[in-house]
C-alpha positions in Angstrom: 3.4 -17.3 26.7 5.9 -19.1 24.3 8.4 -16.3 23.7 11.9 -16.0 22.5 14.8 -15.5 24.7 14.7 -11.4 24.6 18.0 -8.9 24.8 18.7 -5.2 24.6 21.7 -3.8 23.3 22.4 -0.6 24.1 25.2 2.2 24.2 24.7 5.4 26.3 26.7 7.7 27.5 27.9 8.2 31.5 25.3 10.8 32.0 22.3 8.3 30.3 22.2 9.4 26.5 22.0 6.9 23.4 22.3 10.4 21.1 22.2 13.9 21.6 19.2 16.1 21.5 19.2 16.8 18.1 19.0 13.1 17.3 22.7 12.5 15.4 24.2 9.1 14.4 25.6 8.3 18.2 29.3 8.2 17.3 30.4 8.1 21.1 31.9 4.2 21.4 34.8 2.1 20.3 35.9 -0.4 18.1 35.4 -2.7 21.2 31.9 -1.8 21.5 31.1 -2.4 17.8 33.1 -5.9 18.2 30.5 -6.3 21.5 27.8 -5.6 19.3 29.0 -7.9 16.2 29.5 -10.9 19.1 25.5 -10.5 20.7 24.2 -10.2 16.9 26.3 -13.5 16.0 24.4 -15.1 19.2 20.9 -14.3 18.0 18.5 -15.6 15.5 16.8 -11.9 14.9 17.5 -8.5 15.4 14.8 -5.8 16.0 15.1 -2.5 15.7 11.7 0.6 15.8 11.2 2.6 12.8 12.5 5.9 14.1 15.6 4.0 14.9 16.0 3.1 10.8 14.6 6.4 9.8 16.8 8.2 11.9 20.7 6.1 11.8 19.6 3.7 8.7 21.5 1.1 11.0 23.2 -1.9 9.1 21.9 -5.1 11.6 24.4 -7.8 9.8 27.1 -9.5 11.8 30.2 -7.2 10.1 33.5 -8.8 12.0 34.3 -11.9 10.3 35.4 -13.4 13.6 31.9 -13.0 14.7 30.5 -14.5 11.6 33.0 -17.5 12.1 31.8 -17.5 15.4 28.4 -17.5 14.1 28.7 -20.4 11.9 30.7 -21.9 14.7 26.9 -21.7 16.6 25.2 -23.5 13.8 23.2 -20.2 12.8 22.7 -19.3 9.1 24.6 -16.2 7.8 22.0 -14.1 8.1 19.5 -12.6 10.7 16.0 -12.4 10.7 15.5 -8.1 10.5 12.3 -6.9 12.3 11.3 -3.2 12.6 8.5 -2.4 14.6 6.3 0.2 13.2 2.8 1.4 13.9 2.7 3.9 10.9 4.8 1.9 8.4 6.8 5.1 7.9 9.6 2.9 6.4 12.1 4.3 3.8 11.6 1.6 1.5 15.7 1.8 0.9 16.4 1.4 4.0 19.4 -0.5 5.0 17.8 -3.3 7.3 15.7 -4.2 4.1 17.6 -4.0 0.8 21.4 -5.0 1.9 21.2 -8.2 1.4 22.5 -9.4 4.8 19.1 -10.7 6.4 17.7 -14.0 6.5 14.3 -12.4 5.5 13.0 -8.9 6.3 9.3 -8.5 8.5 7.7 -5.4 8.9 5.7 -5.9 12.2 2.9 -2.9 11.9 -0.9 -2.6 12.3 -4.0 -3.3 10.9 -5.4 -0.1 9.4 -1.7 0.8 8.3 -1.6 3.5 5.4 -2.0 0.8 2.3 0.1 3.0 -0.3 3.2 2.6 2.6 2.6 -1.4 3.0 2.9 -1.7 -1.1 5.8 0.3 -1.3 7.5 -2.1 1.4 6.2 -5.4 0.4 9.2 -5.5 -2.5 11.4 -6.1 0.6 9.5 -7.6 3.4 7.5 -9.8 4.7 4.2 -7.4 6.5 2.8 -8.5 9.6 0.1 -6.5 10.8 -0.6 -7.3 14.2 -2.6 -5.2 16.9 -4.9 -2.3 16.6 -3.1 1.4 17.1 -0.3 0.3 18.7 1.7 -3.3 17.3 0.9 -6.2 19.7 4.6 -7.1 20.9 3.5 -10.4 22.4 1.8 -11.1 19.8 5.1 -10.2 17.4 6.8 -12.6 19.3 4.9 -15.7 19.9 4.9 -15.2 15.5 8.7 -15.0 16.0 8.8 -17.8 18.3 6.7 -19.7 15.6 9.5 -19.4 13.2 12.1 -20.2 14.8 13.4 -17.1 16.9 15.1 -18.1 20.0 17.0 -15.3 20.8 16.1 -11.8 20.0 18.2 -9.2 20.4 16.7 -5.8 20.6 18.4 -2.6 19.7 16.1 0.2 20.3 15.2 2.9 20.4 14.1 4.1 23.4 10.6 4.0 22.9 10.8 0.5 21.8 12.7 -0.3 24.5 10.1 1.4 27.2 7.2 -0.4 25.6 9.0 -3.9 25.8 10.0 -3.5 29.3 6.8 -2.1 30.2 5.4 -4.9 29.1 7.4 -7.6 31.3 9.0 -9.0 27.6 12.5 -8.1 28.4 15.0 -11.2 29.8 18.2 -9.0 29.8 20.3 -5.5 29.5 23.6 -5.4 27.7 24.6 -1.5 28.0 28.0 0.2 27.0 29.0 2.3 29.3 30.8 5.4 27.6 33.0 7.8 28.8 31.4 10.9 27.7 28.7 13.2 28.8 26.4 14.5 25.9 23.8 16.6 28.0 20.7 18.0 27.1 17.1 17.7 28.5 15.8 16.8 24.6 18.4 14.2 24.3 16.7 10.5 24.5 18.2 7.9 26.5 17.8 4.3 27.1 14.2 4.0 28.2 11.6 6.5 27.1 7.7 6.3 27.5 6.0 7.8 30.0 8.3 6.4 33.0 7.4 4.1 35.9 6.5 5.4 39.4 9.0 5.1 41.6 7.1 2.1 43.3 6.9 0.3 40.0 10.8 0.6 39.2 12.0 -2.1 37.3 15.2 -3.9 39.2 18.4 -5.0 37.6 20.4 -8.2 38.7 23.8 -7.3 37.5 25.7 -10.4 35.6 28.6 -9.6 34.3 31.2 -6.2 33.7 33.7 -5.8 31.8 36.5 -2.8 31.3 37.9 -2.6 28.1 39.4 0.8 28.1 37.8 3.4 29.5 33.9 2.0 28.7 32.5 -0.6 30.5 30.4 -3.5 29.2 27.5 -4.8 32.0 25.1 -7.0 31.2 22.1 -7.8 33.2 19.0 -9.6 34.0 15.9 -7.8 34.1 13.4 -9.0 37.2 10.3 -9.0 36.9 7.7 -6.6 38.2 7.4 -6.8 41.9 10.9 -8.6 42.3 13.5 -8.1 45.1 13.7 -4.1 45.6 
């Protein structure tokens, strides 16, 4: 399959939490971290984010340091990123951030057929609607589309269940994670990869790339193997 170049972005804490259980805006990293962030969204040609992600944090998805954006331009990218949230109910606030800022190339809601027609209308005002897949969205059908316009490199920034259903699915190339020191707790409290789970004899393996101390948090990045790779 003709796909883009796929990476996940994620901060979690050293005992494996992106939030705590009661689902606040993480505020657990530093300026570094945000600067990492700003550099891996200047690098790609979309961002994509699920809807309980947006409904929860309202994330902005722009490139905010202007270094970054220099660095952008430097790349030969437009200012803007493509915005995609994933959604199988369309539950999108309508004013939500990733739509209406003004920082996006364009704005596509990726959701399904059957979605609730009075929630597509509301959002159409800001995005493009994709409907794609029956239930559940079709992610490799979302991203031969993105691939058809353009996408090369999409980064992914959860949540979790996002996350579990892309790497489920074989669709993920590489893992930038934050490392940060700071333990959150909590048996509610999601973490980097939700879903169901894999058995233990279908764990996914990591190839480590790169780390990085800056501080007290550490930045790793690595590739993903696929399923059945080295163990």
């Amino acid at each position: 399959m003709t796909r883009p170049f796929v990476y996940v972005n994620m901060a979690m804490t050293a005992d494996g939490k992106i939030t705590s259980a009661t689902r606040e805006y993480p505020r657990f990293t530093s300026d570094d971290d945000r600067r990492n962030m700003d550099r891996l969204r200047a690098e790609a040609d979309a961002v994509l984010v699920g809807a309980g992600t947006v409904r929860a944090d309202d994330p902005p998805l722009h490139v905010r340091d202007p270094a970054q954006r220099a660095y952008r331009q430097s790349l030969g990218k437009p200012e803007g990123l493509l915005h995609v949230v994933v959604t199988s109910s369309a539950d999108v606030p309508p004013g939500a951030r990733c739509l209406t800022a003004g920082h996006a190339a364009r704005c596509v809601v990726a959701t399904v057929e059957g979605a609730a027609p009075e929630r597509l209308e509301a959002l159409r005002a800001h995005a493009e609607i994709w409907q794609l897949g029956r239930g559940r969205v079709d992610l490799e059908a979302l991203l031969r589309r993105l691939s058809e316009a353009g996408v090369e490199r999409l980064l992914v920034e959860g949540g979790g269940e996002l996350n579990w259903q892309l790497v489920r699915a074989g669709l993920v190339d590489e893992l930038n994670v934050t490392l940060a020191p700071v333990l959150l707790g909590g048996r509610e409290a999601p973490t980097l990869l939700e879903g169901p789970g894999f058995a233990m004899q279908d764990q996914r393996r990591l190839k480590l790339r790169e780390v990085r101390r800056q501080g007290d948090e550490l930045f790793c990045r690595y590739a993903v193997e696929p399923a059945g790779g080295p163990a």
